[in-house]
GUSESE-203391 format. One line per field, with one value per residue (C-alpha): residue number from 1; residue in three letters; x, y, z. Coordinates in Angstrom, 1 decimal. Example, Ala and Ser with C-alpha at 12.3 -4.5 7.8 and 13.67 -1.06 7.14 Angstrom:
% residues 2
zase	c(1 | 2)
doke	c(ALA | SER)
px	c(12.3 | 13.7)
py	c(-4.5 | -1.1)
pz	c(7.8 | 7.1)
This chain:
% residues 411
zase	c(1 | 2 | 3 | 4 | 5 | 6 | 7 | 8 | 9 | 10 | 11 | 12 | 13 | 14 | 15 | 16 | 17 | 18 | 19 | 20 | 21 | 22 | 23 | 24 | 25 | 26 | 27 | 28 | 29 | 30 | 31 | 32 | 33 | 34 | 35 | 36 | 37 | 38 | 39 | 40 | 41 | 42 | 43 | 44 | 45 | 46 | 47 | 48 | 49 | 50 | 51 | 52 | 53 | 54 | 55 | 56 | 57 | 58 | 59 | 60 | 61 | 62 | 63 | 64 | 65 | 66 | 67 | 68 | 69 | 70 | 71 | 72 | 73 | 74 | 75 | 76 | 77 | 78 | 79 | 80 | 81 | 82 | 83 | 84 | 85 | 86 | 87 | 88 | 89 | 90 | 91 | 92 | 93 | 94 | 95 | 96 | 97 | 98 | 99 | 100 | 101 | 102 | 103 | 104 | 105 | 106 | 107 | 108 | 109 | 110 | 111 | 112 | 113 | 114 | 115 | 116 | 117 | 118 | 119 | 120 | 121 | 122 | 123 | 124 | 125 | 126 | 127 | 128 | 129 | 130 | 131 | 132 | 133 | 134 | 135 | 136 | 137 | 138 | 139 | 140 | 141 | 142 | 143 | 144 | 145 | 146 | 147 | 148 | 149 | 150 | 151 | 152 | 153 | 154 | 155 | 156 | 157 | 158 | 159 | 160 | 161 | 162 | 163 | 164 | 165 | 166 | 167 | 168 | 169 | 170 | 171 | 172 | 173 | 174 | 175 | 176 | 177 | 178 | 179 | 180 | 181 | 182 | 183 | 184 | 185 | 186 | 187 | 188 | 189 | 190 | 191 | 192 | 193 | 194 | 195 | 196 | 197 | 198 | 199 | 200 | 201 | 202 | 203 | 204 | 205 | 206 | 207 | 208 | 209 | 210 | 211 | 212 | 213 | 214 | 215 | 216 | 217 | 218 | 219 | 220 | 221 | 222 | 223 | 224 | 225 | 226 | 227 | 228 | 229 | 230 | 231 | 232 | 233 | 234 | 235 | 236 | 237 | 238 | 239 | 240 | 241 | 242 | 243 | 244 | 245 | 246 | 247 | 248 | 249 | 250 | 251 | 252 | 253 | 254 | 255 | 256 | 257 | 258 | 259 | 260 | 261 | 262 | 263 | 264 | 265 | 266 | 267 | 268 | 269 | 270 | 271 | 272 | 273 | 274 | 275 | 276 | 277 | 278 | 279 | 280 | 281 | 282 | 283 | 284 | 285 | 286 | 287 | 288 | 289 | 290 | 291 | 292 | 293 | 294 | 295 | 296 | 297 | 298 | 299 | 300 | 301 | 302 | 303 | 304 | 305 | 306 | 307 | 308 | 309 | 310 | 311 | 312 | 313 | 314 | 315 | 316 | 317 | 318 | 319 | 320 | 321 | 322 | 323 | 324 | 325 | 326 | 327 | 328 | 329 | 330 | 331 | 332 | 333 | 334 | 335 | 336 | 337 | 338 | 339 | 340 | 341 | 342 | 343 | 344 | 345 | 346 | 347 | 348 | 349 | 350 | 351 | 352 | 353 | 354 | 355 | 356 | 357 | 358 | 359 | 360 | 361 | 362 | 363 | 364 | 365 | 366 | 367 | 368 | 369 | 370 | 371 | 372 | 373 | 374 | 375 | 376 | 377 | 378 | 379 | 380 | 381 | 382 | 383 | 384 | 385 | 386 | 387 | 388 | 389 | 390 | 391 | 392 | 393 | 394 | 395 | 396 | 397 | 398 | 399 | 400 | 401 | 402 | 403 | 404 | 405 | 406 | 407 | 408 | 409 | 410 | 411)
doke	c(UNK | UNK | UNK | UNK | UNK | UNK | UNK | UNK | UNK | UNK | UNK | UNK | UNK | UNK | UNK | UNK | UNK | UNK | UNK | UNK | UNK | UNK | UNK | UNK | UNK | UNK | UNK | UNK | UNK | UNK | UNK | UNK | UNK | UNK | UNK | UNK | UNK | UNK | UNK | UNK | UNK | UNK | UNK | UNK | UNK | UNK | UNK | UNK | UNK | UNK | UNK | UNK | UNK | UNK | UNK | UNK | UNK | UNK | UNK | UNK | UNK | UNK | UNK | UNK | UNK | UNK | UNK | UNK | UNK | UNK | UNK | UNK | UNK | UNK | UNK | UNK | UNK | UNK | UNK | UNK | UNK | UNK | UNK | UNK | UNK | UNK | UNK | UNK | UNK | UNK | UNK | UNK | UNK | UNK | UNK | UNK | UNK | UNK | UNK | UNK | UNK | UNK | UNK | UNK | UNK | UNK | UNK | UNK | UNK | UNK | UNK | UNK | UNK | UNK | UNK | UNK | UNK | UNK | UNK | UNK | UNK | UNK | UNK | UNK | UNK | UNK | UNK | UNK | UNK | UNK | UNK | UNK | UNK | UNK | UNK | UNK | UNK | UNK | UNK | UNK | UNK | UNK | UNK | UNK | UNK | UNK | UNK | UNK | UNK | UNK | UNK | UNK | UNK | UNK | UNK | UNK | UNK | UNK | UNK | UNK | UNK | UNK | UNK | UNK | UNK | UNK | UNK | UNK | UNK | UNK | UNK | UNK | UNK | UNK | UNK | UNK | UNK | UNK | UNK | UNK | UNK | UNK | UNK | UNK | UNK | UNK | UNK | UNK | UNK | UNK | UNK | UNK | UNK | UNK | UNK | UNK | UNK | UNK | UNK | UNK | UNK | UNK | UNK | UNK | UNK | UNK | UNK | UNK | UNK | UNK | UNK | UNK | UNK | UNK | UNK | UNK | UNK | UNK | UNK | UNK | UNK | UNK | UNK | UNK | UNK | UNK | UNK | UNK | UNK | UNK | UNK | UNK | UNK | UNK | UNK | UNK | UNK | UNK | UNK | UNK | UNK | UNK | UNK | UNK | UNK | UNK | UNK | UNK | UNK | UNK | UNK | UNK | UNK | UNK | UNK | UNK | UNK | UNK | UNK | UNK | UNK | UNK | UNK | UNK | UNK | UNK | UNK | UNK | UNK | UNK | UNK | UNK | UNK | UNK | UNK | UNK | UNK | UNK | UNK | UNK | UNK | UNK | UNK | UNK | UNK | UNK | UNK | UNK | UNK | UNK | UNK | UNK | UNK | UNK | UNK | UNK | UNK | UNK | UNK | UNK | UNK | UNK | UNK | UNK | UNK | UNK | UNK | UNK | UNK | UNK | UNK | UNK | UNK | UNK | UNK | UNK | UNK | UNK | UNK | UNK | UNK | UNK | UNK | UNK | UNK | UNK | UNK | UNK | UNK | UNK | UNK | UNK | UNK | UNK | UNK | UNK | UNK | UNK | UNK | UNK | UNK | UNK | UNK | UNK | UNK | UNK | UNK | UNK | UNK | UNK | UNK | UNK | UNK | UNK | UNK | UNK | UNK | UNK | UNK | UNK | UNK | UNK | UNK | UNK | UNK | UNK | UNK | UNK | UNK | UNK | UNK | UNK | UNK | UNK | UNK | UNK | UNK | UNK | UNK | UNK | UNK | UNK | UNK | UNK | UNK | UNK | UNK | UNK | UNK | UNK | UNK | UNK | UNK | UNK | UNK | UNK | UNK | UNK | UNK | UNK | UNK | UNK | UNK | UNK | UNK | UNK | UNK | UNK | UNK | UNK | UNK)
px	c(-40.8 | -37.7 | -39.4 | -37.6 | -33.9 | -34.7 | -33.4 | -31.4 | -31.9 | -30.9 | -33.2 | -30.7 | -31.5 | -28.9 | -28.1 | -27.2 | -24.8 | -21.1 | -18.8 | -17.8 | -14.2 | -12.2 | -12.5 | -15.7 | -17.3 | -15.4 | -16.2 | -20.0 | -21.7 | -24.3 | -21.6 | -19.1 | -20.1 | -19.1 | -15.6 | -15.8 | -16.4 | -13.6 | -11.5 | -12.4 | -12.3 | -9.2 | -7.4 | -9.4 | -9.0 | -5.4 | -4.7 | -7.2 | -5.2 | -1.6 | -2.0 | -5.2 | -7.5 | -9.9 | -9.1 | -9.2 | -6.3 | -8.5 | -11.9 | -10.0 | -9.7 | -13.5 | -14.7 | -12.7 | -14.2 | -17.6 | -17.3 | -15.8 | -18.7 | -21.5 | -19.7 | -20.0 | -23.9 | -24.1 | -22.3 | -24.8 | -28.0 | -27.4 | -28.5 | -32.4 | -34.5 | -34.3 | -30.4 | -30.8 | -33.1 | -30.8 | -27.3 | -27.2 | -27.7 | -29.9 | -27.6 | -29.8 | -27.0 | -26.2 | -23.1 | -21.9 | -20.8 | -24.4 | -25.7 | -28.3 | -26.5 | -24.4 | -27.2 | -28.3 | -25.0 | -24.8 | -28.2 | -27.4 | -24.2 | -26.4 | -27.6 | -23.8 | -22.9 | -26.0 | -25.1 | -21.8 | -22.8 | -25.1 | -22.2 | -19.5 | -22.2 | -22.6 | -18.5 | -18.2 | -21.2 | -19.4 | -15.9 | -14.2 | -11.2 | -8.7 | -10.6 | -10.7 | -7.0 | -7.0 | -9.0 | -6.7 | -3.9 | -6.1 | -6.9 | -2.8 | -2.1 | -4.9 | -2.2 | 0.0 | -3.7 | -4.3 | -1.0 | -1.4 | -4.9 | -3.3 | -0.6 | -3.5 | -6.2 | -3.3 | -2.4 | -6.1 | -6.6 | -3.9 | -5.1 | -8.5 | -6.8 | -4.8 | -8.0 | -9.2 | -6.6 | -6.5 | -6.5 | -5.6 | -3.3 | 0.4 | 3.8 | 4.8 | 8.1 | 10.7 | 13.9 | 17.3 | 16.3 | 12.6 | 13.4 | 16.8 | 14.1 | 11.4 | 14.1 | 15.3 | 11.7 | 11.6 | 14.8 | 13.6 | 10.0 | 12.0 | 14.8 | 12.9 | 10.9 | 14.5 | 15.7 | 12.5 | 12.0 | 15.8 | 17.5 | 14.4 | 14.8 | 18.6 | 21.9 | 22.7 | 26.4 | 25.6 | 24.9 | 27.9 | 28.8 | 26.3 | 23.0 | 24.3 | 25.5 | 22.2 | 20.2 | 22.7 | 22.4 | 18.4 | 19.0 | 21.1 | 19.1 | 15.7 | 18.1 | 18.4 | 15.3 | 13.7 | 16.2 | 15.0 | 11.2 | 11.7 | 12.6 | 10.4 | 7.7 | 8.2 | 6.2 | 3.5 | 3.7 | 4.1 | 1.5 | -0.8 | -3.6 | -3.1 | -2.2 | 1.4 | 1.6 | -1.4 | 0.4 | 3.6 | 2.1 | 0.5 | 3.3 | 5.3 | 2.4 | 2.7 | 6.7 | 6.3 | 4.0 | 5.6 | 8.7 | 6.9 | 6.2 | 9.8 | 11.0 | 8.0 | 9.8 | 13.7 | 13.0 | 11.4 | 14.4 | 16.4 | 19.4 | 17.7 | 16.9 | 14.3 | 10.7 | 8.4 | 4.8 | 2.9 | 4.5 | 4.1 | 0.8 | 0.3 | 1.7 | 0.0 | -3.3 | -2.2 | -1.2 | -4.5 | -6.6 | -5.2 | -5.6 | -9.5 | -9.8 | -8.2 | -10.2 | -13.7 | -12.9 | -12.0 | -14.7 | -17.6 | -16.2 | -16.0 | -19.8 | -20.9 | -19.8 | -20.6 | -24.3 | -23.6 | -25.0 | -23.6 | -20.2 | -21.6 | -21.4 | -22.1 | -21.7 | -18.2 | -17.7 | -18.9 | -17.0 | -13.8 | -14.5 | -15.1 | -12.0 | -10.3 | -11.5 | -10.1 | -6.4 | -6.5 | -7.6 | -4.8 | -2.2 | -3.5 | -3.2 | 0.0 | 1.2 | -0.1 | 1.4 | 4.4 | 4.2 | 3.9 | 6.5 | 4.6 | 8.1 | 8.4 | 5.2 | 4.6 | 7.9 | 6.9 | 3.8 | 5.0 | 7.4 | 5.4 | 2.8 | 5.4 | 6.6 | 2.7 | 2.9 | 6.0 | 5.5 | 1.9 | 2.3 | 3.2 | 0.0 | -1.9 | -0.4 | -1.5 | -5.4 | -4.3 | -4.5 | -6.2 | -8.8 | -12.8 | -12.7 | -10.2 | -11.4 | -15.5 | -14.2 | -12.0 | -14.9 | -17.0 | -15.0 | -14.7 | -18.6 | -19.4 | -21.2 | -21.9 | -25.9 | -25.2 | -24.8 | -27.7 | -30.4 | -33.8 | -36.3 | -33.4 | -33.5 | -37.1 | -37.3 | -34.9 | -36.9 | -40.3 | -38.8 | -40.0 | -38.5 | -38.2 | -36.6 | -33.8 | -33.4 | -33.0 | -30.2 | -28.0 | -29.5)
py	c(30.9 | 30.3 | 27.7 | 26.0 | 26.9 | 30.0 | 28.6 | 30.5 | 30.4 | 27.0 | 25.8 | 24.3 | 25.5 | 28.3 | 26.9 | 23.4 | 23.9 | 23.0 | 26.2 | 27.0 | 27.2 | 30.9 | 31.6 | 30.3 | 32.6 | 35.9 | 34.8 | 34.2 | 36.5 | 38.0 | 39.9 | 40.4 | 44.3 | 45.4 | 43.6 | 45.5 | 48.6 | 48.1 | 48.2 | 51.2 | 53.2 | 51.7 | 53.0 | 56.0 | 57.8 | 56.7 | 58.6 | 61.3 | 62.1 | 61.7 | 64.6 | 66.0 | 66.7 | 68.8 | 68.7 | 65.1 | 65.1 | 66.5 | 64.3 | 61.2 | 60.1 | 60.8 | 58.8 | 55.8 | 56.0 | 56.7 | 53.7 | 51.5 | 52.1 | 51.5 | 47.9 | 47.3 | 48.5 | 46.0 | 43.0 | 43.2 | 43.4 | 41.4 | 37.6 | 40.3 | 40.1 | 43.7 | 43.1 | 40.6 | 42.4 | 45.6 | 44.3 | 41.4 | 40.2 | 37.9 | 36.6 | 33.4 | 32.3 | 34.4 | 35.5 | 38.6 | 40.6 | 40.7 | 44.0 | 42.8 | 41.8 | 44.5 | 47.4 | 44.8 | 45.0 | 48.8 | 49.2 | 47.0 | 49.3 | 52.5 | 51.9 | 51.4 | 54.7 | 56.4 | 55.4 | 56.5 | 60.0 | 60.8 | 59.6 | 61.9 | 64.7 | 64.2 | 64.3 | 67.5 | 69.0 | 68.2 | 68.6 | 72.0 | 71.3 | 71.0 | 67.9 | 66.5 | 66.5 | 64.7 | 62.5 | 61.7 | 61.2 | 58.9 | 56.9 | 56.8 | 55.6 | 53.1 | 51.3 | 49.9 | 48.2 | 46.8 | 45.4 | 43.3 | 42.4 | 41.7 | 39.1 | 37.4 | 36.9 | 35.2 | 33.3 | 32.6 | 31.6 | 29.1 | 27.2 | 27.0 | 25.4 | 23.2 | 22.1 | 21.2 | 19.5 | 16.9 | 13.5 | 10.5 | 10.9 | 11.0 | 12.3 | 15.8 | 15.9 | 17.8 | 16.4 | 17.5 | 16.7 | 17.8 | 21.0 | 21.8 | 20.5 | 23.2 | 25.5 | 24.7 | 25.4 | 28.8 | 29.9 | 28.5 | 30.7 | 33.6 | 33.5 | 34.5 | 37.3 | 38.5 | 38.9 | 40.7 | 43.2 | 43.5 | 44.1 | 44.6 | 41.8 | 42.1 | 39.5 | 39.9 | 40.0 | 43.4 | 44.5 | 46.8 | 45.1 | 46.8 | 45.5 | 41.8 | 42.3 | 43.2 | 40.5 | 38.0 | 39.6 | 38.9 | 35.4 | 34.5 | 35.9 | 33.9 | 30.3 | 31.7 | 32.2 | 29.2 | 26.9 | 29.4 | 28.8 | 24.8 | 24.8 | 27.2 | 25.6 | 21.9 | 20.8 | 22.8 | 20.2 | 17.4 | 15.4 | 12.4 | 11.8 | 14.9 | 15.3 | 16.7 | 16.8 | 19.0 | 21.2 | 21.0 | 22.3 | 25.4 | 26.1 | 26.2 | 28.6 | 30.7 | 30.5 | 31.5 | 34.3 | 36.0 | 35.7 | 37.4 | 40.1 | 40.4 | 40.9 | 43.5 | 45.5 | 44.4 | 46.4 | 49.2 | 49.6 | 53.1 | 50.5 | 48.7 | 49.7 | 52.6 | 50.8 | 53.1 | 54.0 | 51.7 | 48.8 | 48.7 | 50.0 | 46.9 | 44.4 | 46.3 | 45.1 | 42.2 | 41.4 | 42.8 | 40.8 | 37.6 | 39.0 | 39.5 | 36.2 | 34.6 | 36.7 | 36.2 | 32.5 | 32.5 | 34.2 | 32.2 | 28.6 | 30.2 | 31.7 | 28.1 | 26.7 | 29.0 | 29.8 | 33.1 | 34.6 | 37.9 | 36.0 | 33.7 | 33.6 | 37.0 | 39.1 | 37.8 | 39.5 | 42.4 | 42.7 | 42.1 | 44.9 | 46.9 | 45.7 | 46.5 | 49.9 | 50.9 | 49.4 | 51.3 | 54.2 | 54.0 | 53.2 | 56.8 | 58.7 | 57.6 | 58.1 | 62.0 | 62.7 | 61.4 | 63.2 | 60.8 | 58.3 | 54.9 | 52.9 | 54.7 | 54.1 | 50.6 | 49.0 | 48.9 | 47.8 | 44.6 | 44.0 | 44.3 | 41.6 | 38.9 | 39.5 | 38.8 | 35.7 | 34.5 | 34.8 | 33.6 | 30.4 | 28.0 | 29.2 | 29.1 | 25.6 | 23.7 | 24.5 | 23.2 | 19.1 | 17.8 | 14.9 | 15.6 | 14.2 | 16.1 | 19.7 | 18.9 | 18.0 | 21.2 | 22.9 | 21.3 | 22.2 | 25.8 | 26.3 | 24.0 | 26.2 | 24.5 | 24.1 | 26.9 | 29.6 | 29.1 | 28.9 | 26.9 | 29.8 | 31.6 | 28.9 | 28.7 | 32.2 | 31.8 | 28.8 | 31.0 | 34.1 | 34.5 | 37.6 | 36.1 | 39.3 | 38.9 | 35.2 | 35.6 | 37.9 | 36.3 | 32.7)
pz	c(21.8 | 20.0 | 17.5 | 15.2 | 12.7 | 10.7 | 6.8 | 4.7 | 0.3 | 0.3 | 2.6 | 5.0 | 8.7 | 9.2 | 12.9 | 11.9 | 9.0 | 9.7 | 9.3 | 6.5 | 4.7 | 4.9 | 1.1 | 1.0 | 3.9 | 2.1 | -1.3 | -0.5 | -3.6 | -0.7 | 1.3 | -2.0 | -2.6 | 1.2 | 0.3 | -2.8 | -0.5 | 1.4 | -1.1 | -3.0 | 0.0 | 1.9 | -1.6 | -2.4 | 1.0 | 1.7 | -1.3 | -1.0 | 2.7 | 1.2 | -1.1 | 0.6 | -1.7 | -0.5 | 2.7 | 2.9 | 5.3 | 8.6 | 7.3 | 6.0 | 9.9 | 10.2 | 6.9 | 8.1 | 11.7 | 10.4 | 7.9 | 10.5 | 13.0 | 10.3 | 9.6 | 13.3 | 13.6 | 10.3 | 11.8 | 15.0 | 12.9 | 10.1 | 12.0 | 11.4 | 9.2 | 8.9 | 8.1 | 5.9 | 3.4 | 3.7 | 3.3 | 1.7 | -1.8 | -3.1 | -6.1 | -7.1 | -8.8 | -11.4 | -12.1 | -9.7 | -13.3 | -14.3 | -14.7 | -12.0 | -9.7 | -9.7 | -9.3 | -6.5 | -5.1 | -5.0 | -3.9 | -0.7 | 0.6 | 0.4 | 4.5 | 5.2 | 2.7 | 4.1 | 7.9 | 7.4 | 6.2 | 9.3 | 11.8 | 9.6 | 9.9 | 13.6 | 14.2 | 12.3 | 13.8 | 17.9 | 16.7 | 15.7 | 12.6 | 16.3 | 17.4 | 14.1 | 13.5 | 17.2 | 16.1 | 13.0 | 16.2 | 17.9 | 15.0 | 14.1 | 17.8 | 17.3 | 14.9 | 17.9 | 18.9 | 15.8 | 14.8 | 18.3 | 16.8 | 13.8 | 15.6 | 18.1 | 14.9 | 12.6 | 14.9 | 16.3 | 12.5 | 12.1 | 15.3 | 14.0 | 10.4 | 12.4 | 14.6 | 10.7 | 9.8 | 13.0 | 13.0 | 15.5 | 18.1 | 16.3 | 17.9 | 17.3 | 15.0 | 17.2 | 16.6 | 15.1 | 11.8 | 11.5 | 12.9 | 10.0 | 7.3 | 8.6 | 9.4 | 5.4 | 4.1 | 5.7 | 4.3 | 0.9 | 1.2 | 2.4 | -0.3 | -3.2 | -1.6 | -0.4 | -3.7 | -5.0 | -2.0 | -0.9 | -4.2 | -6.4 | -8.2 | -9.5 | -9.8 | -5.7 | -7.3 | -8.4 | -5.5 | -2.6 | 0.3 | 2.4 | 1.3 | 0.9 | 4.9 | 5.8 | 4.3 | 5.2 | 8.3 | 8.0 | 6.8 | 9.4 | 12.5 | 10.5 | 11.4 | 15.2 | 15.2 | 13.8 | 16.4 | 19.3 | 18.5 | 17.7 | 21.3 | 22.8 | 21.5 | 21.7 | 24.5 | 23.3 | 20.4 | 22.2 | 24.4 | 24.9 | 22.7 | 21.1 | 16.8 | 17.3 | 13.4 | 13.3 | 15.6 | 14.1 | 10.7 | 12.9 | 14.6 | 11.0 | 9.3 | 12.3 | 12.0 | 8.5 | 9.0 | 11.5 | 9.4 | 6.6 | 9.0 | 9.8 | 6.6 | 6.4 | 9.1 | 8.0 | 4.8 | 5.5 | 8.3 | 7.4 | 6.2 | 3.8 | -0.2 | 0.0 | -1.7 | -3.7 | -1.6 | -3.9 | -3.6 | -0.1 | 0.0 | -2.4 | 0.2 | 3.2 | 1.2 | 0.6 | 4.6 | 5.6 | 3.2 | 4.8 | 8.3 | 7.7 | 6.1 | 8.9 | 11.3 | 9.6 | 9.5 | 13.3 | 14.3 | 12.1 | 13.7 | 17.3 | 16.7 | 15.0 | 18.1 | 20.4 | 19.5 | 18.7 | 15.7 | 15.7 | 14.7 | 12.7 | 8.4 | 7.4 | 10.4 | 10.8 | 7.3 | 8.4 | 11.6 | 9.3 | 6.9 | 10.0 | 11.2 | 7.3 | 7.6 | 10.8 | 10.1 | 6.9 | 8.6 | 11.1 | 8.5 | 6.6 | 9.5 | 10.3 | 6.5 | 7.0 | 10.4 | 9.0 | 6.4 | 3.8 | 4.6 | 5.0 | 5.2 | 8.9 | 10.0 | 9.4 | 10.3 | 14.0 | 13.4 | 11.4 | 14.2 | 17.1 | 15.1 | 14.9 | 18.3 | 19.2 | 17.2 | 18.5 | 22.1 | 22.1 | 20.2 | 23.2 | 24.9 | 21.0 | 20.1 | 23.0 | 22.2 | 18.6 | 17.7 | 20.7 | 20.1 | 19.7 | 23.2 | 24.8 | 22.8 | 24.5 | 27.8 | 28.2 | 26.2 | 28.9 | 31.9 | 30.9 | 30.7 | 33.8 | 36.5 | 40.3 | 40.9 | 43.9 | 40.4 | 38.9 | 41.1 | 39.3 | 39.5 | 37.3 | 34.6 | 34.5 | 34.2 | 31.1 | 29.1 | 30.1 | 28.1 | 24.6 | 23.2 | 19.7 | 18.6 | 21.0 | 20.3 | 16.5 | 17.3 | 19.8 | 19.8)
């Protein structure tokens, strides 16, 4: 029998507690050492397969795919018991720079570590050194994938804030003059990261004729843009009883963000300033950090709402590590089969994202800033089944099942 909420520390029924915020859900002191892990291995290993130490370069591929599995094995038993007293960490709050809370906090990534070393063993054990380097090609092709995963879960994420951020029924702001003020803003945003990335921080005056055409070129194409996408999107803004100001703000973070993404691409383009492997390995973290956030957030409100556990809190952290460790893995690969130029293999990438962005946003925006009402009737509509496809003996074979196992998980 399913019984009643299972509680968490706090003693609030896990079931019933309203989603929580982005920061929050990655910040949460129970989950922070498997962030932690991500990090030290997204830069250990993409520096270990850049100047393969120790063969690095053939096993790097098979570390990130063993890593990213054991993430995914994590994410699906952690609504357990069994994965609650093995992954998590039981902070009580004290700080998370105490000495015991650290040993806690290595002591709960050893079954992801440990995991991750029996899958590695079992890939070299099945594949000879030629299928590892194949699998290092798979892994670099899986980067196309994930940049269109990167593109749908950013703009996934900024629905979800603009579905926050909703009120009453108000009239989307798509005239001539809100559009130049958003259009203003962007060039604003864009300006300053123009001046650091594109001339690396020096008087523009100083610069030949070349690289100011190119960035003016940039700057310029960012206006056509903007007016292109205020029209391609504006009755996705508009309509009755929706928030069209909620909507407008998504539709500008999503502007914004894919613009980000442009510049990404614009600079790493074989006519721009060259940039040092560090730097952008710096704002390839950075990018990816706000795509798991945004991703983990997405996926904890549409678990809440859903019933689903497995995408709920926690697991939704670990399903964006394991997401963090496969993009990383993919960006390595690509770095070593290119040998070593990161600019060249990320440009399409970032370009591909914002084309995602962009040309999903109509369909993205009109789920964004509709009323309680409006968002449980759809909601309502899309999960309405006739009487003919569920026949009774069905359901009462479904409220006479009692696999509490399988109901902790999935419930």
């Amino acid at each position: 029998m399913m019984g009643l909420p299972r509680c968490v520390n706090d003693g609030t029924p896990e079931d019933l507690r309203k989603p929580q915020s982005p920061f929050t859900i990655f910040s949460d002191p129970s989950t922070l050492p498997h962030i932690a892990l991500l990090v030290i291995f997204s830069g250990s290993l993409y520096g270990a397969m850049s100047m393969n130490v120790f063969g690095s370069e053939s096993q790097g591929a098979a570390i990130f795919v063993s890593l990213s599995l054991s993430y995914m094995v994590a994410a699906l038993i952690r609504p357990s018991r069994l994965g609650r007293f093995l992954l998590t960490v039981e902070s009580n709050g004290e700080g998370v720079l105490k000495r015991n809370y650290l040993m806690k906090g290595v002591i709960k990534t050893l079954p992801i570590i440990a995991l991750a070393t029996v899958i590695w063993y079992g890939l070299n054990t099945v594949l000879n050194n030629e299928n590892l380097n194949d699998l290092k090609l798979i892994l670099a092709l899986m980067f196309v994938a994930m940049s269109l995963f990167q593109g749908l879960t950013l703009t996934v994420g900024w629905i979800e804030y603009g579905r926050k951020i909703r009120g009453p029924p108000r009239d989307s702001k798509s005239g001539v003059y809100s559009s130049i003020i958003r259009i203003v803003i962007s060039l604003l945003l864009l300006i300053p990261l123009v001046w650091w990335f594109g001339y690396g921080a020096v008087n523009p005056s100083n610069a030949n004729f070349s690289t100011n055409l190119v960035w003016f070129i940039f700057l310029i194409t960012i206006v056509f843009l903007g007016l292109l996408m205020e029209r391609y999107t504006k009755s996705s803004r508009a309509g009755a009883e929706v928030d069209g100001v909620a909507r407008d703000r998504a539709y500008f973070l999503i502007f914004i963000t894919s613009c980000w993404h442009l510049l990404s691409s614009w600079r790493r383009a074989p006519f721009t300033v060259d940039q040092s492997a560090v730097g952008l390995f710096i704002e390839e973290g950075i990018l990816m950090s706000i795509t798991i956030i945004l991703a983990v957030w997405s996926l904890s409100k549409k678990g809440h709402k859903r019933g689903w556990r497995i995408f709920q809190g926690q697991s939704a952290i670990f399903w964006g590590v394991c997401f963090g460790l496969a993009y990383c893995g993919s960006i390595s690969s690509l770095t070593v089969l290119s040998e070593g130029s990161l600019m060249t293999t990320t440009a399409i990438g970032h370009a591909i994202t914002a084309i995602v962005m962009l040309a999903i946003s109509p369909i993205a925006l009109s789920r964004a800033g509709l009323s309680k009402e409006l968002e449980s009737q759809h909601e309502i509509s899309e999960h309405s089944v006739t009487p003919k496809e569920v026949p009774h003996f069905q359901t009462a074979v479904a409220e006479e099942s009692g696999d509490d196992d399988i109901v902790e998980i999935v419930n």
